[in-house]
C-alpha atoms as a printed R data frame, in Angstrom:
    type eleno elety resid chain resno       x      y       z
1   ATOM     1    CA   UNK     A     1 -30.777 56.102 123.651
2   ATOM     2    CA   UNK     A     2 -29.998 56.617 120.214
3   ATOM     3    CA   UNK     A     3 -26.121 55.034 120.646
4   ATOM     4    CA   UNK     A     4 -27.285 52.033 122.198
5   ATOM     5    CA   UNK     A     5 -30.119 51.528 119.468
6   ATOM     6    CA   UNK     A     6 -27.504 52.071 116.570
7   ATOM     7    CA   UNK     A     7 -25.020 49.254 118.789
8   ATOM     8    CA   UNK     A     8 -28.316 46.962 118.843
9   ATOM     9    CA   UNK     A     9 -28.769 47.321 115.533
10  ATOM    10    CA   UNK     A    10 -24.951 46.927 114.461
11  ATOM    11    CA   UNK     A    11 -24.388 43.944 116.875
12  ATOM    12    CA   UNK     A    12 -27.325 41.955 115.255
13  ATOM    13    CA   UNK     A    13 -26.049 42.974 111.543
14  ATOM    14    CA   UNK     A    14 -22.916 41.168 112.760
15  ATOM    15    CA   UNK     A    15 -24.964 38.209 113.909
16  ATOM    16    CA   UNK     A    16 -26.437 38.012 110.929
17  ATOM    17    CA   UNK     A    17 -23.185 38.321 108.931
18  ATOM    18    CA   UNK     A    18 -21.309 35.898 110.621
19  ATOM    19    CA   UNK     A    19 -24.221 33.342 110.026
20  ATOM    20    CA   UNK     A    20 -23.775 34.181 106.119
21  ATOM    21    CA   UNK     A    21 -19.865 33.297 106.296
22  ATOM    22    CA   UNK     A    22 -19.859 30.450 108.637
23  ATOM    23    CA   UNK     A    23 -22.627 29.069 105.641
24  ATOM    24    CA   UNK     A    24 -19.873 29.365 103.450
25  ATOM    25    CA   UNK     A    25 -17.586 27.952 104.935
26  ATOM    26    CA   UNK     A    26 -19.920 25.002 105.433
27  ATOM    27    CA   UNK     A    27 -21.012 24.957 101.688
28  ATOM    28    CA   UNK     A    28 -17.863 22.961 100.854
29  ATOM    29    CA   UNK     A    29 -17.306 20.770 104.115
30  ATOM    30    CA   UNK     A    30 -21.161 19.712 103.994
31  ATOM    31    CA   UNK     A    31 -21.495 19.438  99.905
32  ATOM    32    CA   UNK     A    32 -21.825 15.247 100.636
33  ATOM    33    CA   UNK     A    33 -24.673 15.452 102.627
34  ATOM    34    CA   UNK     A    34 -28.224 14.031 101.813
35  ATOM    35    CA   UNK     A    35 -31.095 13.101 103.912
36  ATOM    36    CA   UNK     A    36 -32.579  9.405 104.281
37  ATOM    37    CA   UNK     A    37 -35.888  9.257 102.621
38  ATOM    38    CA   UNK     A    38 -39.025  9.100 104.546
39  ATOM    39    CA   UNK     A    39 -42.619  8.547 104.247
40  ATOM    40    CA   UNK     A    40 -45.188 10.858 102.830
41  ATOM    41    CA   UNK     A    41 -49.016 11.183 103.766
42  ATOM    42    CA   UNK     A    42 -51.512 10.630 101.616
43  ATOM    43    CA   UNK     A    43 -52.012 14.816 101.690
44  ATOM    44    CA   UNK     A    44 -48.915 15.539 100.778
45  ATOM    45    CA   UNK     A    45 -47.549 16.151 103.740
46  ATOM    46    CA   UNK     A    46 -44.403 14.888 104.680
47  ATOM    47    CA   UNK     A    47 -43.962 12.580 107.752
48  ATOM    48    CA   UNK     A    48 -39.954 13.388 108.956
49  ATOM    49    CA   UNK     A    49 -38.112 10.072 110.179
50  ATOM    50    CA   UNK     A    50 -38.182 10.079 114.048
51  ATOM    51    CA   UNK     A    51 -35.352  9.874 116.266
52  ATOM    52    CA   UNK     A    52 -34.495  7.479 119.105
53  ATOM    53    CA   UNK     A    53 -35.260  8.531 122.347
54  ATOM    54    CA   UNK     A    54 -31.397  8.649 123.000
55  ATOM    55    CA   UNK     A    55 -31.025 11.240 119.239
56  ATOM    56    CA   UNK     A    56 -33.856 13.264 120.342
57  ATOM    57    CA   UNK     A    57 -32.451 14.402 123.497
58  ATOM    58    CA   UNK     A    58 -29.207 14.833 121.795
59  ATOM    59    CA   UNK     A    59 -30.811 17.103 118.925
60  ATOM    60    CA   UNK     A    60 -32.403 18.882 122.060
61  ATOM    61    CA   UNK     A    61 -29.045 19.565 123.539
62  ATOM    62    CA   UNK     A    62 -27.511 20.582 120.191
63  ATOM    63    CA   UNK     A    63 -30.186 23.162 119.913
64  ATOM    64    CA   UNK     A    64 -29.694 24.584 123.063
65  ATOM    65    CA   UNK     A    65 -25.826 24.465 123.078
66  ATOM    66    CA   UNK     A    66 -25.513 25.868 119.335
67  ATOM    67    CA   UNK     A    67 -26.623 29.689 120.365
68  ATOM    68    CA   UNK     A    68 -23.435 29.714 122.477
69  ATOM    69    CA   UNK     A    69 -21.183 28.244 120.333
70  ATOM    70    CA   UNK     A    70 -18.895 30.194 117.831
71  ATOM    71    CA   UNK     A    71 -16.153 30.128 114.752
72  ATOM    72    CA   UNK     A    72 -15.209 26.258 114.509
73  ATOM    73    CA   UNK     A    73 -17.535 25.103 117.464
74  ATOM    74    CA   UNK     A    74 -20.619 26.285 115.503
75  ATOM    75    CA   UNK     A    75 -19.546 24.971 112.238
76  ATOM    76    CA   UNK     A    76 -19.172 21.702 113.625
77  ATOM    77    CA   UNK     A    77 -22.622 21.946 115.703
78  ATOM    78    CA   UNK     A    78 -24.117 22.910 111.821
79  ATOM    79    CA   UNK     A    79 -22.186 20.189 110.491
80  ATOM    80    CA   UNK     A    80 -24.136 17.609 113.367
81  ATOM    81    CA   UNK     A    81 -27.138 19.127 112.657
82  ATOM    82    CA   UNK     A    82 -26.694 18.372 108.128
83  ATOM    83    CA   UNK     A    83 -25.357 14.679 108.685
84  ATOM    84    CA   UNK     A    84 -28.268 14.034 111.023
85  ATOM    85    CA   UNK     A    85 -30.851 15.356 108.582
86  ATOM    86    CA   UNK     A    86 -34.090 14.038 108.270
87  ATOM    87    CA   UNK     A    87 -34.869 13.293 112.121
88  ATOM    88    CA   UNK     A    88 -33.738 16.782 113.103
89  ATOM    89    CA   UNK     A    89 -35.592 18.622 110.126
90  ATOM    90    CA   UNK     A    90 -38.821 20.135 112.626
91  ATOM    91    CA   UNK     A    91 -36.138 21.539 115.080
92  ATOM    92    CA   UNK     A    92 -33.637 23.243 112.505
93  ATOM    93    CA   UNK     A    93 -37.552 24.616 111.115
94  ATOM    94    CA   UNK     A    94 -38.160 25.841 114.413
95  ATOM    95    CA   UNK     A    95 -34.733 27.299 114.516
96  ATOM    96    CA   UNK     A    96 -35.344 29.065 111.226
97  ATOM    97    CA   UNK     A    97 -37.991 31.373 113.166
98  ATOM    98    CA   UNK     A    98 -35.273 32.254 116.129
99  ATOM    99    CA   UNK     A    99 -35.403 36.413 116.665
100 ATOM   100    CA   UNK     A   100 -31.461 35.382 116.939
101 ATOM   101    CA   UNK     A   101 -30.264 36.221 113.344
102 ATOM   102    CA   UNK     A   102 -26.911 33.769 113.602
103 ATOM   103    CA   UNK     A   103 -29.090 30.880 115.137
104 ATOM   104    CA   UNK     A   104 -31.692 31.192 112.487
105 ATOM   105    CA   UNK     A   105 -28.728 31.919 109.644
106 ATOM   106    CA   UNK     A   106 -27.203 28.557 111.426
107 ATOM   107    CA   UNK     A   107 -30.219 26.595 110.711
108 ATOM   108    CA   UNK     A   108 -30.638 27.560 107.486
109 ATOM   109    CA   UNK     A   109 -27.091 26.582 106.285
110 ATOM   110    CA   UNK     A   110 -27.969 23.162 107.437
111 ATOM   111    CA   UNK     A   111 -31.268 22.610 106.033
112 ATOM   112    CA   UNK     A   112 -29.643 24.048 102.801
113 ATOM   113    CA   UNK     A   113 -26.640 21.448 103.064
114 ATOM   114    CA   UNK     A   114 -28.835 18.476 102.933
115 ATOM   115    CA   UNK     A   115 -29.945 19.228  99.654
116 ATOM   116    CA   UNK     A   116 -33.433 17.645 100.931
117 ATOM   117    CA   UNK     A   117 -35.785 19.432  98.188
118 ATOM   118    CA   UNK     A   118 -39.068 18.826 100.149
119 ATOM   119    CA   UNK     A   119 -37.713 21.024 102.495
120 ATOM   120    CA   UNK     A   120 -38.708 24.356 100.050
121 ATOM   121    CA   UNK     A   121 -42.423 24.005 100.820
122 ATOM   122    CA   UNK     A   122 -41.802 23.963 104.618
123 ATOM   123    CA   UNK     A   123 -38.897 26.556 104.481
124 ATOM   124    CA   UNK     A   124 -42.221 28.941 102.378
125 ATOM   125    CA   UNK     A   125 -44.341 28.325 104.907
126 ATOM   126    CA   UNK     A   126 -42.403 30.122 107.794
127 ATOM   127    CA   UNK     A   127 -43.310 33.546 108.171
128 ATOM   128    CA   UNK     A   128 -40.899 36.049 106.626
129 ATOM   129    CA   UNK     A   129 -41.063 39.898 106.716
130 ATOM   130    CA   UNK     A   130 -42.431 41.521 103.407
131 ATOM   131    CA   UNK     A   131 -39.584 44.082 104.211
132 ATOM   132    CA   UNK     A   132 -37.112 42.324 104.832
133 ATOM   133    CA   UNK     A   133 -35.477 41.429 101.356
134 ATOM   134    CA   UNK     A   134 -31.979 42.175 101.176
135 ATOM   135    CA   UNK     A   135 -30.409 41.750 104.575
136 ATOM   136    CA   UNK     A   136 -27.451 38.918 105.096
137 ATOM   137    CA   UNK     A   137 -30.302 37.086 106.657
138 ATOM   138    CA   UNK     A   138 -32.498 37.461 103.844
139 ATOM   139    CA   UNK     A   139 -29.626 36.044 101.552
140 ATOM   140    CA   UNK     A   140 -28.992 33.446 103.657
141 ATOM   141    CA   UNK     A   141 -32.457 32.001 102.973
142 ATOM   142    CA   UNK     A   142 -32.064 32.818  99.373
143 ATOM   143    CA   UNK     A   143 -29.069 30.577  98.901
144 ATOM   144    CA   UNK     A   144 -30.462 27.570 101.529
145 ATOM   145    CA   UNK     A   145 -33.705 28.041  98.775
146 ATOM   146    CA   UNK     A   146 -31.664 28.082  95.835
147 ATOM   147    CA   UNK     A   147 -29.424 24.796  97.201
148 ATOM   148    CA   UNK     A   148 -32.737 23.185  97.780
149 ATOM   149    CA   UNK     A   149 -33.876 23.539  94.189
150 ATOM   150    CA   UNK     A   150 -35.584 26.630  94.386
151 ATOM   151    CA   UNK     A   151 -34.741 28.886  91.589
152 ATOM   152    CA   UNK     A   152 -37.254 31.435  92.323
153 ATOM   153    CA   UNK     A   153 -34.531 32.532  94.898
154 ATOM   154    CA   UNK     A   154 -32.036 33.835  91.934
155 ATOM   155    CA   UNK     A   155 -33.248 37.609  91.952
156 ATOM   156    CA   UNK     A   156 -32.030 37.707  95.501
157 ATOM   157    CA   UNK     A   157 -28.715 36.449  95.146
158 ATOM   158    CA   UNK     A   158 -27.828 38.177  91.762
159 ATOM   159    CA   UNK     A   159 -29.008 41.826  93.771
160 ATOM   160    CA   UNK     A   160 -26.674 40.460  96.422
161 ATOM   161    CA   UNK     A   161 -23.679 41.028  93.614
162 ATOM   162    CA   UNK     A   162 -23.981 44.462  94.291
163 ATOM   163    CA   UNK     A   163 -23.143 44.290  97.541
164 ATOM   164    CA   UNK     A   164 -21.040 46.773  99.689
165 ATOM   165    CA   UNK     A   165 -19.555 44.425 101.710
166 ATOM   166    CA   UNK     A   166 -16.858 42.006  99.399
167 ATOM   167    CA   UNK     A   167 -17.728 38.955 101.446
168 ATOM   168    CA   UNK     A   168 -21.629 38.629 100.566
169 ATOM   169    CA   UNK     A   169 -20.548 39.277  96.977
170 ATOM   170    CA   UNK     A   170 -18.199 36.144  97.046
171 ATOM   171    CA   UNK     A   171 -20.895 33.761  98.940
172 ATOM   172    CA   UNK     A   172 -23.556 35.143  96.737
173 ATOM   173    CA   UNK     A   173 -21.374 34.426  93.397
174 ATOM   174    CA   UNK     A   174 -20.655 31.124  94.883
175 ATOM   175    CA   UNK     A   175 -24.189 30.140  95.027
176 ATOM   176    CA   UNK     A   176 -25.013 31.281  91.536
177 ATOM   177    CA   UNK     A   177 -22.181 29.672  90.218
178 ATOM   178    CA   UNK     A   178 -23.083 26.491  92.328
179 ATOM   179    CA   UNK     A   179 -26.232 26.562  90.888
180 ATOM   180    CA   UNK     A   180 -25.993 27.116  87.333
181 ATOM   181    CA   UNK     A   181 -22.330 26.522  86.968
182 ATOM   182    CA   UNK     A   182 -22.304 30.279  85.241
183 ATOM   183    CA   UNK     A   183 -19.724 32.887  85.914
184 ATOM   184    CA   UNK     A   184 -20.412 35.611  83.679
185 ATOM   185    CA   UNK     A   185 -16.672 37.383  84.445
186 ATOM   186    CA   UNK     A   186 -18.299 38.025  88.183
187 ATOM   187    CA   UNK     A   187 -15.215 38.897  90.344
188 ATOM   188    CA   UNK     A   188 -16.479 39.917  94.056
189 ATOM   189    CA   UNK     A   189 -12.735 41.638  93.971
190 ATOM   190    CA   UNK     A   190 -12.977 44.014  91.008
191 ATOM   191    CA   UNK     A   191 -13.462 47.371  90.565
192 ATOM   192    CA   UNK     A   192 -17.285 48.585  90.458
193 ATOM   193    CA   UNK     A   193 -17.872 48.827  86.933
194 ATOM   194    CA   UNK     A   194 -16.749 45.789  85.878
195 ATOM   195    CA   UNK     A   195 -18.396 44.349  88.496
196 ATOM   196    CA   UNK     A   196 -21.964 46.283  87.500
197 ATOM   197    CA   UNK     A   197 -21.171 45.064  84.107
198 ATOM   198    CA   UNK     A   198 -21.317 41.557  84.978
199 ATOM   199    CA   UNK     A   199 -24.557 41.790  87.227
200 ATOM   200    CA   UNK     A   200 -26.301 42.872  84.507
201 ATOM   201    CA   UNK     A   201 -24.893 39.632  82.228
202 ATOM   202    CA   UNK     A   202 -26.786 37.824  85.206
203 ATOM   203    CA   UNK     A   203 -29.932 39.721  84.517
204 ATOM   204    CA   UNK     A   204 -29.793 39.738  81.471
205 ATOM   205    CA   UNK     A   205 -29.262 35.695  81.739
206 ATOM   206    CA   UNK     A   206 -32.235 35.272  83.911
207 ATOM   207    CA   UNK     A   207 -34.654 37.256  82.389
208 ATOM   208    CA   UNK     A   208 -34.181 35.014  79.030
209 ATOM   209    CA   UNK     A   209 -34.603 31.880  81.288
210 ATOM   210    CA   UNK     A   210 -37.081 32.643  84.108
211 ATOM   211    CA   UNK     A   211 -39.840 31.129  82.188
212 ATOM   212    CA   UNK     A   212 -38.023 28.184  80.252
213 ATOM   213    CA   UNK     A   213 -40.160 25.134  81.305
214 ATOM   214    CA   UNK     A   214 -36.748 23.326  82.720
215 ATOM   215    CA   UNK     A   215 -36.071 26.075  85.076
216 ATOM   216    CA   UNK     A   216 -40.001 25.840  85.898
217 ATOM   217    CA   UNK     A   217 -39.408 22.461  87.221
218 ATOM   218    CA   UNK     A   218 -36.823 23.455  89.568
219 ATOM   219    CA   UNK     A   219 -39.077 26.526  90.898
């Protein structure tokens, strides 16, 4: 019992691992993408564009096909998903929510590439465990946050520097860097002191900052 728990557990890990990479692999191929603009009600909230009958049932199909998809396949299903935007925004939400850690990493990555900011409020509103802070999932959301404007999201990704694992350093640095166009000598491939070193020049860097009134415009 206590084998197959340990597989569960390391086979969704990998789910939600692979969701983190293919997101940065789609970080470059989907930096063009933006969302047509669409009404707002008068409280506040936002009314998405709605498909054609024809779209809909092809964002339907999308949405069942993309859990089955993998590598290049699922990149390009993402990839549909961002350049479609606006019209498919409530069933990438829905997605967000999926117990299926690479589906709901997938749907993050492409709400995060259409760099749609009225998309944070919605994204806060899902429910998200309390305990659940530093897993590739976790950082997943921090980064489609932080791409969205969010920049209450940067604690996250600079604790995702220390990371065991070399790839969710890189893709975290990436983010930062995308962000705030800062490097602070951060190399995901360096030793661990040199590394340490450098996290806490990100710190360091958003602890003076947290609070300056441009950054609170962006949070």
């Amino acid at each position: 019992m206590n084998s197959q728990r340990i597989g569960c557990d390391r086979s969704a890990r990998r789910g939600a691992w692979n969701a983190f990479v293919l997101a940065g692999a789609l970080a470059l191929s989907l930096a063009g993408c933006a969302s047509t603009a669409s009404s707002v009600s008068s409280d506040g909230e936002p009314h998405w564009l709605e498909p054609s009958p024809g779209l809909r049932q092809r964002i339907a199909d999308e949405a069942k096909r993309l859990p089955w998809t993998h590598g290049v396949d699922r990149i390009e299903s993402i990839r549909w998903f961002a350049a479609v935007g606006e019209p498919a925004y409530p069933t990438l939400l829905a997605m967000v929510t999926d117990p299926r850690k690479d589906v709901a990493g997938s749907a993050l990555a492409a709400l995060g590439a259409t760099r749609d900011s009225r998309l944070v409020e919605e994204l806060h509103k899902l429910p998200w465990p309390d305990d659940d802070k530093d897993s590739d999932l976790a950082l997943e959301r921090a980064r489609t946050l932080l791409r969205l404007g969010d920049w209450q999201m940067m604690p996250v990704l600079i604790r995702g520097l220390r990371s065991e694992d070399l790839m969710t350093r890189a893709l975290c640095n990436s983010a930062l860097n995308e962000a705030t166009h800062e490097q602070f000598g951060f190399d995901p491939k360096a030793e661990a002191e040199p590394r340490e070193a450098a996290v806490q020049k990100w710190e360091a860097w958003w602890n003076a900052r947290s609070h300056d009134p441009m950054l609170e415009r962006k949070r």
